[in-house]
VEXDREN-2710 file (C-alpha; in Angstrom, 1 decimal):
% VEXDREN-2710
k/r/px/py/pz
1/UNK/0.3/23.9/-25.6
2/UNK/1.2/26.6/-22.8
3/UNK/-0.3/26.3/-19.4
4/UNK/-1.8/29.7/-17.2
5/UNK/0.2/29.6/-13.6
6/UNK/0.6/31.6/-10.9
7/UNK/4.6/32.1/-10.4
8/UNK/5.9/33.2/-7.0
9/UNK/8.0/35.8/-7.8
10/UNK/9.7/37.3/-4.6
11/UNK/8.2/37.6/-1.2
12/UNK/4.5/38.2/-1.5
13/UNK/4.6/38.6/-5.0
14/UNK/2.7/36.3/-7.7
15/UNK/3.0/36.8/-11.6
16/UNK/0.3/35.2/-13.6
17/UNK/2.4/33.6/-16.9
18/UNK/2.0/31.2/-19.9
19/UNK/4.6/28.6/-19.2
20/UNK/4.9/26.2/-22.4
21/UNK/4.0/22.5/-21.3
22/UNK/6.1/19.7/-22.9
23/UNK/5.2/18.1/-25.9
24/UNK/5.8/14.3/-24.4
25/UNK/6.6/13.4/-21.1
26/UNK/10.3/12.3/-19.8
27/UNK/11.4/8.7/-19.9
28/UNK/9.7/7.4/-16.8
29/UNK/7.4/10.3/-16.5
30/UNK/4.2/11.8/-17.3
31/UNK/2.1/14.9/-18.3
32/UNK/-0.6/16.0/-15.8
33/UNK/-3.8/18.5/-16.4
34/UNK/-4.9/19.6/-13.1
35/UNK/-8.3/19.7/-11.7
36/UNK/-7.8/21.0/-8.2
37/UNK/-4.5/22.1/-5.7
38/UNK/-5.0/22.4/-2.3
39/UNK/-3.9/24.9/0.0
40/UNK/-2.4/24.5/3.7
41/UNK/-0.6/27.0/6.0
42/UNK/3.1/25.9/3.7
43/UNK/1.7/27.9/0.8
44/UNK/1.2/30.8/3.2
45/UNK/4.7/30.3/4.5
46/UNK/6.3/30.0/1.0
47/UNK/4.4/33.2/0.0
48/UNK/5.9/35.1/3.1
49/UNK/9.5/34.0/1.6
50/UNK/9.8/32.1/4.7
51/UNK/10.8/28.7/3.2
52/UNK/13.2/30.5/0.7
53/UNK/14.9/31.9/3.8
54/UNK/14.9/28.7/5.1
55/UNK/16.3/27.3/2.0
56/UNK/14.1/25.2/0.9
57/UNK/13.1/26.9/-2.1
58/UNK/14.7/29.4/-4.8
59/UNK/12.7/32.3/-6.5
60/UNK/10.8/31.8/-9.3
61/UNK/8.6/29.0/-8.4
62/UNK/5.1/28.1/-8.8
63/UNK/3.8/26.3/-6.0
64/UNK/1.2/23.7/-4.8
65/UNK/1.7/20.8/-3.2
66/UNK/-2.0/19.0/-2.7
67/UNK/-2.7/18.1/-6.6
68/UNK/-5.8/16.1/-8.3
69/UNK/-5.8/15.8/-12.1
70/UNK/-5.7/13.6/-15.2
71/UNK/-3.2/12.0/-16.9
72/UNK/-2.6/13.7/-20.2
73/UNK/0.3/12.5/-21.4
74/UNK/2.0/8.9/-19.7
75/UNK/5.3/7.2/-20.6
76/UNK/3.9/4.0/-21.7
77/UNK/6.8/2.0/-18.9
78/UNK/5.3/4.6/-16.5
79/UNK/1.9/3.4/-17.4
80/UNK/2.6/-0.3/-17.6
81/UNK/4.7/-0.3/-14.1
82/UNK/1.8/1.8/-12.7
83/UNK/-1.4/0.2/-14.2
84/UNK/-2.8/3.7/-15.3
85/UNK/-3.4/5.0/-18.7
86/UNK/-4.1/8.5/-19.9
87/UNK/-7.0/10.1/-19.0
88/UNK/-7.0/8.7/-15.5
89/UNK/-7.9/10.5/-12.2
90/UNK/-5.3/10.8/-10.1
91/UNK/-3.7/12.0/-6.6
92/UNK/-0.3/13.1/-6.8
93/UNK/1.8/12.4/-3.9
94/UNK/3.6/15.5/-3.0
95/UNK/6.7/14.6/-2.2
96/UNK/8.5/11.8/-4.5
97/UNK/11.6/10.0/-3.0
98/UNK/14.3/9.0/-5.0
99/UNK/14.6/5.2/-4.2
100/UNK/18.1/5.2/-4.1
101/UNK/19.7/7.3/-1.3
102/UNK/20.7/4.8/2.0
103/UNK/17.2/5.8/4.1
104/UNK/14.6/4.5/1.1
105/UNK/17.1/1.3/0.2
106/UNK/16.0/1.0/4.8
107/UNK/12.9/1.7/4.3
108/UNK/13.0/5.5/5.7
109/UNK/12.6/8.7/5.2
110/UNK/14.1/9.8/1.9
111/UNK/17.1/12.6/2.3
112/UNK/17.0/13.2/-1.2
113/UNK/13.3/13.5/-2.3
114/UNK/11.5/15.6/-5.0
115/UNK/8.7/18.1/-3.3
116/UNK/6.0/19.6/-5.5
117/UNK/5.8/23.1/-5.7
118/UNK/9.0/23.7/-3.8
119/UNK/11.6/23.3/-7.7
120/UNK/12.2/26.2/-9.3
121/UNK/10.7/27.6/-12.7
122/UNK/14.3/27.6/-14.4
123/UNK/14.4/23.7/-14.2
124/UNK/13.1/22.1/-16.9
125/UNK/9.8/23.3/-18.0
126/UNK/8.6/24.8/-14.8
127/UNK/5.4/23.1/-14.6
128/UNK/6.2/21.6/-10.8
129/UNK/3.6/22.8/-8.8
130/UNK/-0.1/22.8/-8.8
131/UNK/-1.4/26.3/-8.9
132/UNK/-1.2/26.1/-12.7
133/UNK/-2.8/24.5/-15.5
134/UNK/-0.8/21.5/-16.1
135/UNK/2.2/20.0/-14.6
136/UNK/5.4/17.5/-15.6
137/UNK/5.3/14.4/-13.1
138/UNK/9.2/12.9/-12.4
139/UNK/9.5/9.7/-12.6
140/UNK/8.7/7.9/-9.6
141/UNK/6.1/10.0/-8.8
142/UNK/3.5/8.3/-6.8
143/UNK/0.3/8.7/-8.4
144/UNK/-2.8/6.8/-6.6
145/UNK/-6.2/6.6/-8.7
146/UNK/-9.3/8.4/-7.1
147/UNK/-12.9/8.0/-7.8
148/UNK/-14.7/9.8/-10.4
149/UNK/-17.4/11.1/-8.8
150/UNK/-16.3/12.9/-5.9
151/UNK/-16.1/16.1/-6.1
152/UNK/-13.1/18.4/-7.0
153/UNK/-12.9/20.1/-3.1
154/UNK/-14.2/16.5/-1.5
155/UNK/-11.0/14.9/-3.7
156/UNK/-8.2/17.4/-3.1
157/UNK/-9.0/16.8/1.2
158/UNK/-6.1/13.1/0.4
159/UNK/-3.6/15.2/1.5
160/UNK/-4.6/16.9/4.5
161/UNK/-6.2/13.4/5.5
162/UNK/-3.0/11.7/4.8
163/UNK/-1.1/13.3/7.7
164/UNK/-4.2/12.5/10.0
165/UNK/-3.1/9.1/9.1
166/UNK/0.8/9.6/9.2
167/UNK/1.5/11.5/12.3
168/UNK/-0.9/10.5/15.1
169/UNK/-0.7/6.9/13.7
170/UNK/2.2/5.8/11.5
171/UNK/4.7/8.1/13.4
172/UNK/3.1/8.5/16.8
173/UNK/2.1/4.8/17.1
174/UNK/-1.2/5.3/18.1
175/UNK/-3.4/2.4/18.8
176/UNK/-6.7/1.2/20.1
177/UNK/-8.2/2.5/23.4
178/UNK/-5.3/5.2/23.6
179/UNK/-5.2/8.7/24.3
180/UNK/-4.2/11.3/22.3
181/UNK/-3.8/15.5/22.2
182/UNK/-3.6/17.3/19.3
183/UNK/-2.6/20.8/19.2
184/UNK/-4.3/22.9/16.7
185/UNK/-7.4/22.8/15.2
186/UNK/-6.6/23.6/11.3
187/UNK/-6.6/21.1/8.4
188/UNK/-4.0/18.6/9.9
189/UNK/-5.4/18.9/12.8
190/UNK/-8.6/18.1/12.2
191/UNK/-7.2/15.8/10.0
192/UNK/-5.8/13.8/12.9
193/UNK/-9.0/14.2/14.9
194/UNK/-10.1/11.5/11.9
195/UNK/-7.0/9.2/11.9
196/UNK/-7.5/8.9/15.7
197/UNK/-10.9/8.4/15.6
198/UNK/-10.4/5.2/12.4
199/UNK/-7.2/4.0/14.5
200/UNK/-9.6/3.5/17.8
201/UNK/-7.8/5.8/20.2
202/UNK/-10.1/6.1/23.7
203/UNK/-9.7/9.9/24.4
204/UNK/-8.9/12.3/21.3
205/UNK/-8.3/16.0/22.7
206/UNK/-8.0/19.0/20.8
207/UNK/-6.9/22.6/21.3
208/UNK/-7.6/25.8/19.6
209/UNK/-7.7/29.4/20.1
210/UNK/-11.3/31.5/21.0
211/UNK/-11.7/32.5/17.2
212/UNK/-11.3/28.7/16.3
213/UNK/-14.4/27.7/18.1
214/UNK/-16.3/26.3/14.9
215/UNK/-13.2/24.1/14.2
216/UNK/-13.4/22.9/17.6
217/UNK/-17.1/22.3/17.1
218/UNK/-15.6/20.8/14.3
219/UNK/-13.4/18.6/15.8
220/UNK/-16.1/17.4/18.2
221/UNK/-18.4/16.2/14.8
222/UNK/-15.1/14.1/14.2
223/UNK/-14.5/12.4/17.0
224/UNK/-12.9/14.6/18.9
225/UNK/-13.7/13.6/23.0
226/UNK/-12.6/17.2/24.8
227/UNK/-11.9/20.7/22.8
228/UNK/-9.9/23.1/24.9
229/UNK/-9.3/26.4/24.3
230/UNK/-5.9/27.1/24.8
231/UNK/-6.3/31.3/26.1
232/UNK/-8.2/29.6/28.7
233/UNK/-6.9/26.7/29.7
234/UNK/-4.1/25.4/31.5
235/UNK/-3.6/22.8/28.7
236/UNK/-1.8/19.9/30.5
237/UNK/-3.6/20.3/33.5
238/UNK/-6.7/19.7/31.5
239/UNK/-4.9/17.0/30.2
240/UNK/-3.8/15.5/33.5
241/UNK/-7.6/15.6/34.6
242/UNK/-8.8/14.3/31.5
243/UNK/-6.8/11.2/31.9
244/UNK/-6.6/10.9/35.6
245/UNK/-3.4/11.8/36.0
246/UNK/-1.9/9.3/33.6
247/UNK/-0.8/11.6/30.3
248/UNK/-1.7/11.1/26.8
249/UNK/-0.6/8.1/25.0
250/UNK/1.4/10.5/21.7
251/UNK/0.7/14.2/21.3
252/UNK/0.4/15.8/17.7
253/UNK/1.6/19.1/17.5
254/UNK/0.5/21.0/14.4
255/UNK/0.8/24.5/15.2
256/UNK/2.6/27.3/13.6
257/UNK/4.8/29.6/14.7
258/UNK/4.2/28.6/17.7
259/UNK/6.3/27.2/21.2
260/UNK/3.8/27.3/23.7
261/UNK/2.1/24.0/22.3
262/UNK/5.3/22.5/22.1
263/UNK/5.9/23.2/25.7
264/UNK/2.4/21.5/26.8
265/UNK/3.0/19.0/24.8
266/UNK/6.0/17.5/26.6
267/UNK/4.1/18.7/30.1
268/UNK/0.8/16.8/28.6
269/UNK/2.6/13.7/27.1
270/UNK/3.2/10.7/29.2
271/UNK/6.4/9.2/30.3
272/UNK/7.7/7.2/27.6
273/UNK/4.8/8.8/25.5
274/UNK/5.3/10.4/22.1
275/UNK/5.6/13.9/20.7
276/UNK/5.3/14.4/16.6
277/UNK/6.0/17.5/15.7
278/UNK/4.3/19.0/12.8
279/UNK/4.1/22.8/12.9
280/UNK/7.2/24.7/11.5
281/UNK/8.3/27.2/13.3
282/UNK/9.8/29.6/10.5
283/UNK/13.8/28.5/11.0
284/UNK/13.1/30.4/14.9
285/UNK/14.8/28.4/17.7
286/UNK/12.7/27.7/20.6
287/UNK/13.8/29.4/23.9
288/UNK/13.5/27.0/26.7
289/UNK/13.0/24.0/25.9
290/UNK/12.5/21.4/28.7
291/UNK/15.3/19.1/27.3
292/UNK/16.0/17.9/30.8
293/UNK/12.3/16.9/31.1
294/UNK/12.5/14.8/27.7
295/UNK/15.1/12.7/28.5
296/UNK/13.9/12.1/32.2
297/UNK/11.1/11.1/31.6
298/UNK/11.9/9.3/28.2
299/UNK/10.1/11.1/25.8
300/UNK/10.5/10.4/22.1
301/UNK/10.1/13.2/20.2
302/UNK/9.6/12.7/16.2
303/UNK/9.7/15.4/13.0
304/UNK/6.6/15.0/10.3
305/UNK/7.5/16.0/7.0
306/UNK/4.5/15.5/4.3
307/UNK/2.8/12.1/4.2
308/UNK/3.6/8.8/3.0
309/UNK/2.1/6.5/0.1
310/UNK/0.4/4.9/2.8
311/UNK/-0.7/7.5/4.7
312/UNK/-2.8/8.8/1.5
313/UNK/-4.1/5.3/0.2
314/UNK/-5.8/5.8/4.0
315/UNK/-6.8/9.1/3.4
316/UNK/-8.3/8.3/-0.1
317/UNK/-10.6/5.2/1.4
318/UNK/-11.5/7.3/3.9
319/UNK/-13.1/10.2/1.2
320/UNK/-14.0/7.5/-0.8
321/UNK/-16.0/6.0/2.1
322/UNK/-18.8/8.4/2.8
323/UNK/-18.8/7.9/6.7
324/UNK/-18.2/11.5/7.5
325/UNK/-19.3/15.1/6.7
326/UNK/-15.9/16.1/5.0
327/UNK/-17.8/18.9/3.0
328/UNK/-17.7/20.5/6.4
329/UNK/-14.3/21.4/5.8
330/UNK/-14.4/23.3/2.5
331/UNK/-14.6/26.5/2.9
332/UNK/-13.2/28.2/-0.2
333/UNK/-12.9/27.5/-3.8
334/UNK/-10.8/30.0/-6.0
335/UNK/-9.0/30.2/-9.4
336/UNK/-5.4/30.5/-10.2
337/UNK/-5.7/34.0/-10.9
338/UNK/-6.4/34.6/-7.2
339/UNK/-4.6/32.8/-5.7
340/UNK/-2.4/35.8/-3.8
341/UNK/-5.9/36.6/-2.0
342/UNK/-6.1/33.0/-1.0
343/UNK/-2.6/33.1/1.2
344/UNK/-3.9/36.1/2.2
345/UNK/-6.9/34.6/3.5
346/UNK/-5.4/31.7/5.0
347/UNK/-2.8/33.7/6.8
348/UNK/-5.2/35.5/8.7
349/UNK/-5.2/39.0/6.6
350/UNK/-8.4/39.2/4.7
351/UNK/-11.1/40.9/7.4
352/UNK/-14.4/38.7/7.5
353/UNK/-13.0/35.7/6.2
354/UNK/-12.1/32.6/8.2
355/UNK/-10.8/29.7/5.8
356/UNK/-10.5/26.4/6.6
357/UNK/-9.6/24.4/3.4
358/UNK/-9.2/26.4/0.0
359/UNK/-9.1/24.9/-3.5
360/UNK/-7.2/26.5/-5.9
361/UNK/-8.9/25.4/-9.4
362/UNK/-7.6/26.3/-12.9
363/UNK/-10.9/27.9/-14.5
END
């Protein structure tokens, strides 16, 4: 059995290959046949060659990060430990930690964790990333079971929805009747428009730029209270108004790229308030940042890195729940074999075409 992927060759440069799939899964492991990968603004950055320049990745590689399949192939101490059998539906946690480095034994953030479609293709078979049409699953891969019946682009929206969950809530602490601004109106956040709205915050306000506007309409369907546009607003003066003065409770900042949001977030935030910061920037370092400002005025400032087994058992109720119009975010569905025009599209480069979630799908 071989498996059609699309391998990242070099900087903007995908190969479409057979890659043989294992016979049996490893010890611990499993086999996966993939129904759906999602796409967010990392794949756009990995096809750049910005995360290989950052290191976090080496040529060849196939990636995809935001998987949905079925089990095709289980270890059966896999299967037992997990309860799932082959032939299941399952989300695939994108990044894997290893259980054994000092953070997980504490109960943190793992320093030594396995990231889908970041290993490269001269390891093992390969098959580590979703834009293909089956993957190998490492042990300890966290694998949560998903309805049937939704659909494959309805499914694959776990993972965005996960760090709605994990950053304005898990990470930023948000609570009820508490304020919130999130910077950035794509998928994550979007997403976090949701996880504010199902964690109870009071005020939930969003920025974007003037060609985001139906994403900020968007936003406002989800719960969003205020939608700024950030061209033509001073953002934490709108801010300041909005809340009479006081500051918002935890800002999420989910922009890439970008500083200026990263700025009004610490002018916007409010003393002893909370940043999380979700938007690479590329490896850039930010020119003048108000460091004096953060630890005057108490700040905490945290990093969000993926989402947490949690954060997507959250995300998947919430799908599974019906209560909101999440086909509203599809906008694209594409096979493998296009998947170059996709991160084209999603970075901004295809005239006419203004993507909001894309599912890469094997046939």
């Amino acid at each position: 059995m071989d498996a059609k992927a699309a391998v990242l060759v070099g900087d903007r440069t995908f190969d479409i290959r057979r890659i043989p799939a294992p016979d049996a899964p490893a010890p611990g492991g499993a086999i996966l046949q993939v129904e759906g990968c999602g796409m967010c603004g990392t794949d756009v950055e990995q096809y750049e060659g910005q995360v290989a320049r950052m290191g976090q990745m080496t040529f060849p590689v196939i990636p995809g990060h935001e998987i949905i399949g079925r089990l095709a192939a289980v270890d059966a101490a896999t299967a037992t430990r997990m309860g799932l059998k082959e032939g299941d539906r399952v989300a695939v946690l994108g990044v894997s930690p290893c259980g054994a480095c000092a953070s997980c034994r504490a109960g943190g953030g793992c320093m030594d964790s396995f990231a889908y479609g970041f290993r490269s293709l001269n390891i093992g078979s390969g098959l580590w990333g979703g834009f293909a049409e089956y993957m190998e699953l490492a042990p300890r891969t966290r694998l949560n079971p998903i309805r049937e019946d939704l659909s494959i682009e309805d499914a694959l929206l776990f993972n965005p929805l996960a760090a709605g969950f994990d950053w304005p809530v898990r990470l930023g602490g948000l609570g009820v009747g508490q304020s919130v601004l999130i910077t950035g109106s794509g998928q994550r956040g979007l997403a976090s428009v949701l996880g504010a709205r199902e964690a109870g915050a009071e005020q939930i306000i969003v920025t974007g730029l003037r060609r985001d506007a139906a994403k900020l309409e968007l936003a406002r369907t989800f719960g969003a209270t205020a939608a700024l546009v950030a061209e033509d607003t001073d953002v934490p003066a709108a801010v300041r108004e909005l809340t009479k003065g006081r500051g918002v409770d935890v800002v999420v900042e989910t922009t890439p790229l970008a500083f200026q949001p990263v700025k009004d977030a610490v002018s916007a935030v409010k003393s002893g308030g909370t940043i999380v910061l979700g938007g690479l920037k590329g490896g850039h370092e930010m020119p003048g940042f108000p460091l004096d400002e953060v630890m005057l005025r108490y700040i905490k400032v945290v990093g969000a890195r993926g989402s947490s087994e949690w954060a997507a058992a959250q995300a998947i109720r919430l799908v599974e729940s019906g209560r909101y119009p999440l086909h509203l975010m599809h906008s694209h569905t594409l096979p493998i074999d296009q998947v170059e025009h996709a991160c084209r599209m999603l970075g901004g480069e295809v005239a006419g075409e203004t993507p909001l979630h894309i599912s890469i799908v094997p046939n």
